[in-house]
ZAKOLVO-305072 format. One record per residue: residue in three letters; x, y, z of N, C-alpha, C in turn. Coordinates in steps of 0.001 Angstrom, whole numbers, plus 500000, padded with zeros to 6 digits. Layout:
BEGIN
alaXYZXYZXYZ;...
// end
This chain:
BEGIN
unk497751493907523893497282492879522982497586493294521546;unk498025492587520386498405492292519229497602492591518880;unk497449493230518101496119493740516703496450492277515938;unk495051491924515256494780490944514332494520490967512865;unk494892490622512126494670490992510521493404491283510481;unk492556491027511059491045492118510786491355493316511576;unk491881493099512304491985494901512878492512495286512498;unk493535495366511481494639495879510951493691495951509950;unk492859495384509232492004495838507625491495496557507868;unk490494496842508756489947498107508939490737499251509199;unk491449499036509963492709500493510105493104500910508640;unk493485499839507672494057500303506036492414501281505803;unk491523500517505659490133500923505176490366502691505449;unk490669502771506945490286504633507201490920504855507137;unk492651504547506558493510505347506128493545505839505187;unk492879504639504171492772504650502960491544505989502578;unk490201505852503276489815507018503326490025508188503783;unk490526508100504721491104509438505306492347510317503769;unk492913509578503571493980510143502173492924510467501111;unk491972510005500926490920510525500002490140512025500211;unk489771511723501548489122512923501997489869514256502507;unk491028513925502971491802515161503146493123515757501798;unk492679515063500765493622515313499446493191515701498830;unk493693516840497905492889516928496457493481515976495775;unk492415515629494332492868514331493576493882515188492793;unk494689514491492414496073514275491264497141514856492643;unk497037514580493933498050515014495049499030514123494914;unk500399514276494980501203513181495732501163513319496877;unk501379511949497801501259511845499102502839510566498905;unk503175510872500015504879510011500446503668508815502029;unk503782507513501708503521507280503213504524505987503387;unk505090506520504537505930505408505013505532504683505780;unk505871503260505711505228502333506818505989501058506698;unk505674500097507750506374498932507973505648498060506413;unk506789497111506480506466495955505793505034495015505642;unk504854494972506973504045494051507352502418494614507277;unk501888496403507039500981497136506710501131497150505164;unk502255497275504594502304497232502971501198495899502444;unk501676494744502984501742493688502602499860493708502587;unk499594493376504049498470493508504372497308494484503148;unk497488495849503035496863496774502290496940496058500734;unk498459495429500608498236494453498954497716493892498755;unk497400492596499609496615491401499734495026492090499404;unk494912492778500234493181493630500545493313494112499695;unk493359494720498750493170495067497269493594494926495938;unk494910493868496417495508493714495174495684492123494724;unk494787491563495623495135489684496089495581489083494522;unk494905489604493920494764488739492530496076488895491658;unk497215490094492096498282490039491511499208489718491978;unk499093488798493184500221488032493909499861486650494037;unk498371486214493974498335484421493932498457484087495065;unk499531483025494974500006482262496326501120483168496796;unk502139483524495958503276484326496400503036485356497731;unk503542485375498562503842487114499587504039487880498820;unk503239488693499490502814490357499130504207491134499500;unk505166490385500537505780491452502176506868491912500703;unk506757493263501295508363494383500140509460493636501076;unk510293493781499542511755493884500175512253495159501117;unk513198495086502184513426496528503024514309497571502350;unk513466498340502193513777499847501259513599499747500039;unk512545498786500155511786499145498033510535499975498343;unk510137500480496937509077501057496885507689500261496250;unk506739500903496832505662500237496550504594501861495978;unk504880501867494551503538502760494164502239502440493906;unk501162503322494063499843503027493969499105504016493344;unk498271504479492581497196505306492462496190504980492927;unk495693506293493914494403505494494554493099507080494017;unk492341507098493631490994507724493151489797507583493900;unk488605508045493776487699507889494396486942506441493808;unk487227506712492703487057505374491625487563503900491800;unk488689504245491825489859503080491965491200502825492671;unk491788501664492733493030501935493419494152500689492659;unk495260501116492165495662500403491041497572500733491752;unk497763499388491359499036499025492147500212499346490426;unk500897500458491045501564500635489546502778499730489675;unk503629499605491250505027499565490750505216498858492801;unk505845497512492403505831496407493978507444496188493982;unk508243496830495005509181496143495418510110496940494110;unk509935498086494111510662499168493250512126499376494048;unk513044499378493593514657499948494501515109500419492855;unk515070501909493130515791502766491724517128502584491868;unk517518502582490712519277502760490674519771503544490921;unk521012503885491639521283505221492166522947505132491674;unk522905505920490815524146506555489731525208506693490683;unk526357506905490424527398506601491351528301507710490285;
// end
């Protein structure tokens, strides 16, 4: 059976804590994941800077975040750096 966008929010929820509790703060952490968990985790905390628009990344952009015990603040959606040639 298909997990459902509420089961999938709670899964972000203890990931999201779990990276809190097993990090020291100012850590970088790399997490890779499908599109369709990006999107989801945006919406759930970031709804208000996408509107009506989709959240879903383009495939192989970046999506940065700072996340704190405090806060969690979306720096940089659908990032693809230039790569010098």
């Amino acid at each position: 059976m298909a997990e459902d966008v509420n089961d999938l929010g709670v899964r972000i929820e203890k990931a999201v804590d779990q990276l809190l509790l097993e990090n020291c703060m100012d850590s970088r952490i790399l997490v890779v994941t499908h599109g369709a968990y990006i999107e989801t985790l945006l919406l759930k905390y970031f709804k208000s800077n996408f509107g009506s628009s989709r959240a879903f990344p383009d495939n192989g952009s970046i999506t940065i975040t700072n996340l704190t015990n405090d806060d969690f603040k979306l720096l940089k959606f659908n990032f693809v750096p230039e790569i010098a040639e």
